[in-house]
C-alpha positions in Angstrom: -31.8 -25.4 -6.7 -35.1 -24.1 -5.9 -36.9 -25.4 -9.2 -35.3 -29.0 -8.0 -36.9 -28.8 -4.6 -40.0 -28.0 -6.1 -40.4 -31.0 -8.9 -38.9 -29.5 -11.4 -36.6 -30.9 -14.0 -33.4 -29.6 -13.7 -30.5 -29.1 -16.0 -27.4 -30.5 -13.8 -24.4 -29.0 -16.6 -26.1 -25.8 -17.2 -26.7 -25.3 -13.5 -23.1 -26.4 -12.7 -21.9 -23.6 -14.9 -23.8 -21.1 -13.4 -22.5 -21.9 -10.3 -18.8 -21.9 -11.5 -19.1 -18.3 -13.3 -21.2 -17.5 -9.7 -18.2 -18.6 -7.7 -15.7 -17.1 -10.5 -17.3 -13.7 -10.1 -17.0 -14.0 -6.0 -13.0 -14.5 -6.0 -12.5 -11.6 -8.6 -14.7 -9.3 -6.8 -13.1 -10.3 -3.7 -9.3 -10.0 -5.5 -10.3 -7.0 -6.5 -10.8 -5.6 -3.0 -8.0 -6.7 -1.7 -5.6 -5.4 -4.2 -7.8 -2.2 -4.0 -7.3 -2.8 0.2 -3.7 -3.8 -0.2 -3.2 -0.2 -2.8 -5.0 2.1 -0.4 -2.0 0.6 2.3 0.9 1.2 0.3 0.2 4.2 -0.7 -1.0 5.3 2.6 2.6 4.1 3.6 4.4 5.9 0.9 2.8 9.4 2.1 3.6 8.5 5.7 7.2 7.7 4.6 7.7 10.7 2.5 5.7 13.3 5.5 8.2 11.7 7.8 11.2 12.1 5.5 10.4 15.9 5.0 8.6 16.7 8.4 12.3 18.4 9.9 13.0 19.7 6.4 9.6 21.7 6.7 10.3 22.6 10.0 14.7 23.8 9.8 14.1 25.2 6.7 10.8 26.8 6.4 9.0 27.3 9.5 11.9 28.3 11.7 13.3 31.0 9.4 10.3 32.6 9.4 9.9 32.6 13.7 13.5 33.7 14.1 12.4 36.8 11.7 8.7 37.3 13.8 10.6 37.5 17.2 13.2 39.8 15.7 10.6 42.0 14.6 8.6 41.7 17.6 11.6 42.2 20.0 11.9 45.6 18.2 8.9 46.7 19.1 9.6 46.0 22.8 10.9 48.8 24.1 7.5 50.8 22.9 5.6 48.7 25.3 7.3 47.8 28.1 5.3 49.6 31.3 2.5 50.8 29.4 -0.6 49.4 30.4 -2.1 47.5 28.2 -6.0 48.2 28.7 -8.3 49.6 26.3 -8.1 53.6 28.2 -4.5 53.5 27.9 -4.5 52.6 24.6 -6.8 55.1 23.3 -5.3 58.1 25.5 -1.9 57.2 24.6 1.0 57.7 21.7 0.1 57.0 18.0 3.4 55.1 18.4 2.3 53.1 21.3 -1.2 51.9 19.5 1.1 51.0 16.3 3.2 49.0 18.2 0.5 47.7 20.3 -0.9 46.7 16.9 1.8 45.7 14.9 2.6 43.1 18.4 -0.5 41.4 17.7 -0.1 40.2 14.5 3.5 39.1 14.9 2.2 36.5 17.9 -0.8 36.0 15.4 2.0 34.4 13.2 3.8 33.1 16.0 0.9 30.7 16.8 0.5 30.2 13.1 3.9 28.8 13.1 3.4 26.7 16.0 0.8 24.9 14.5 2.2 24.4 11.2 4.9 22.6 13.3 2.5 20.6 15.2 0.8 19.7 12.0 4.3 18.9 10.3 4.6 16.2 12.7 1.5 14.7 13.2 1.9 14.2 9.3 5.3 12.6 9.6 3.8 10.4 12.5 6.7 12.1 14.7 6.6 12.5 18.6 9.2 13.0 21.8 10.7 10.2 22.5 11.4 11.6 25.7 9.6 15.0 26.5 6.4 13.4 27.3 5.0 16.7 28.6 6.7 18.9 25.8 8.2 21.1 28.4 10.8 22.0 25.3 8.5 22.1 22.4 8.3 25.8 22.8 11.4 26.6 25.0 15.0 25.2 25.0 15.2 25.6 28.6 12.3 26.2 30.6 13.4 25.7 34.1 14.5 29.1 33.3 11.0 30.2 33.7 10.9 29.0 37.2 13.9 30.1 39.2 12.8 28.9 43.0 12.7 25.5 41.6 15.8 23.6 42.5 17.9 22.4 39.5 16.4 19.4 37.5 13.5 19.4 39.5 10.3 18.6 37.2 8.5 21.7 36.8 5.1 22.3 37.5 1.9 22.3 35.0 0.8 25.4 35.6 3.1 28.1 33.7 3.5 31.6 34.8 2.0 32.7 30.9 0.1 36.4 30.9 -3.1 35.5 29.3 -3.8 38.6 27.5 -2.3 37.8 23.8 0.3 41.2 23.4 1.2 40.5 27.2 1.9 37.1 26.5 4.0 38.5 23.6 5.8 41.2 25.6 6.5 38.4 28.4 8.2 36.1 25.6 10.4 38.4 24.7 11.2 40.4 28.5 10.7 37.6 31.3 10.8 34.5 29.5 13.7 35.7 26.7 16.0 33.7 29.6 14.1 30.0 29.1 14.8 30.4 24.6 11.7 30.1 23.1 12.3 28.2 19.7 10.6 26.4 17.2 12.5 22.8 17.3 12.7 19.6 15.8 11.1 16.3 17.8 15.1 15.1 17.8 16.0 18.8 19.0 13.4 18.9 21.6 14.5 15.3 23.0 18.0 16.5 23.0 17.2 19.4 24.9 15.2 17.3 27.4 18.2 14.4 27.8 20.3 17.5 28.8 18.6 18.4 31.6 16.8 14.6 32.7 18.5 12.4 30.9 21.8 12.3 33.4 19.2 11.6 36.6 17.1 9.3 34.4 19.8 6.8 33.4 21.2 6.8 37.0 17.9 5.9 37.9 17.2 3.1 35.5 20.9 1.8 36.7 20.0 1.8 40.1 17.2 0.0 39.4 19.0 -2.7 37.3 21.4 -3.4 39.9 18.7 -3.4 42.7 16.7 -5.9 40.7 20.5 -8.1 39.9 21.1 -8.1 43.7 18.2 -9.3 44.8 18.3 -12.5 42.1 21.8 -13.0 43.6 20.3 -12.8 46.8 17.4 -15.1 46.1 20.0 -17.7 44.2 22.4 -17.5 47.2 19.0 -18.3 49.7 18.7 -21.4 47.1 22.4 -22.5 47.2 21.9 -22.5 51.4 
């Protein structure tokens, strides 16, 4: 096109071919990337489908075996540590037994947390979230209103947790304090469940109320009409 502009004689059915192999080249680099586009997709779909599919599998029958045996083992070594103080001086001047329990507490929470996240990280993978438990107020306990007795029952509980911050304190309070609220390790259907047993009651008369408050006021509205 150029050498035409400029003067130049121009051969129109060689030209016309290059332009038709040009274009030719264009749509199967373009097909290309879409099937390549449209492949990445499916198979990104396919992994989703088959994290999702396994996600409760990985969490009932791997992950949860393994925290029922790390707070049996660490409930064992309770009664060790219950009303010593845990600081460095009272560690040092006290019982082989209490350091090797004091010890042996730390790396069961160690796996504890391990576990935790392995479950977060199951679900993230299989795309799976509460429903209902927004907050995940029973992604750790089965019932945590437990944890806060002056609360009056059903009431929503408050964000800040009454949760010892040093790690084998935390630990200990799991297992002595807390042991009423059931820690667990459950399921994104579990924990829903566990949160429709507490809420879900209140929430639906709620959302009833609110139905019927909204249908009265249409019939209200039609009868002004009908005057």
């Amino acid at each position: 096109m150029n050498r035409a502009l400029e003067g130049e004689p121009i051969d129109l059915p060689a030209a016309a071919d290059t332009l038709v192999i040009e274009q030719a080249t264009h749509d199967r680099d373009q097909l290309a990337l879409r099937v390549l586009q449209e492949a990445t997709t499916v198979a990104g779909d396919r992994v989703a489908n088959i994290a999702r599919d396994v996600a409760d599998s990985i969490i009932v029958d791997h992950l949860r075996p393994r925290y029922d045996a790390t707070m049996t083992q660490a409930a064992e070594l309770v009664p060790a540590l219950v009303g010593v103080p845990l600081t460095v001086k009272a560690l040092v001047s006290g019982s082989a037994k209490v350091r090797q329990a004091w010890r042996a507490m730390r790396d069961l929470g160690d796996t504890r947390s391990l576990l935790l996240t392995a479950r977060r990280h199951a679900n993230s993978a299989g795309e799976r979230r509460p429903a209902q438990d927004g907050r995940n107020e029973f992604s750790s306990f089965k019932k945590p209103a437990a944890l806060f007795p002056e609360l009056p029952e059903r009431s929503r509980l408050p964000q800040d947790w009454p949760v010892p911050e040093e790690p084998v304190a935390r630990r200990l309070w799991l297992l002595t304090d807390a042991r009423t609220a059931e820690p667990w390790l459950p399921t994104v259907a579990e924990q829903d469940q566990a949160y429709d047993a507490v809420y879900g009651g209140a929430n639906r008369m709620r959302a009833n109320a609110a139905h019927f408050a909204q249908g009265s006021g249409r019939d209200s509205k039609r009868r002004d009409r009908e005057r």
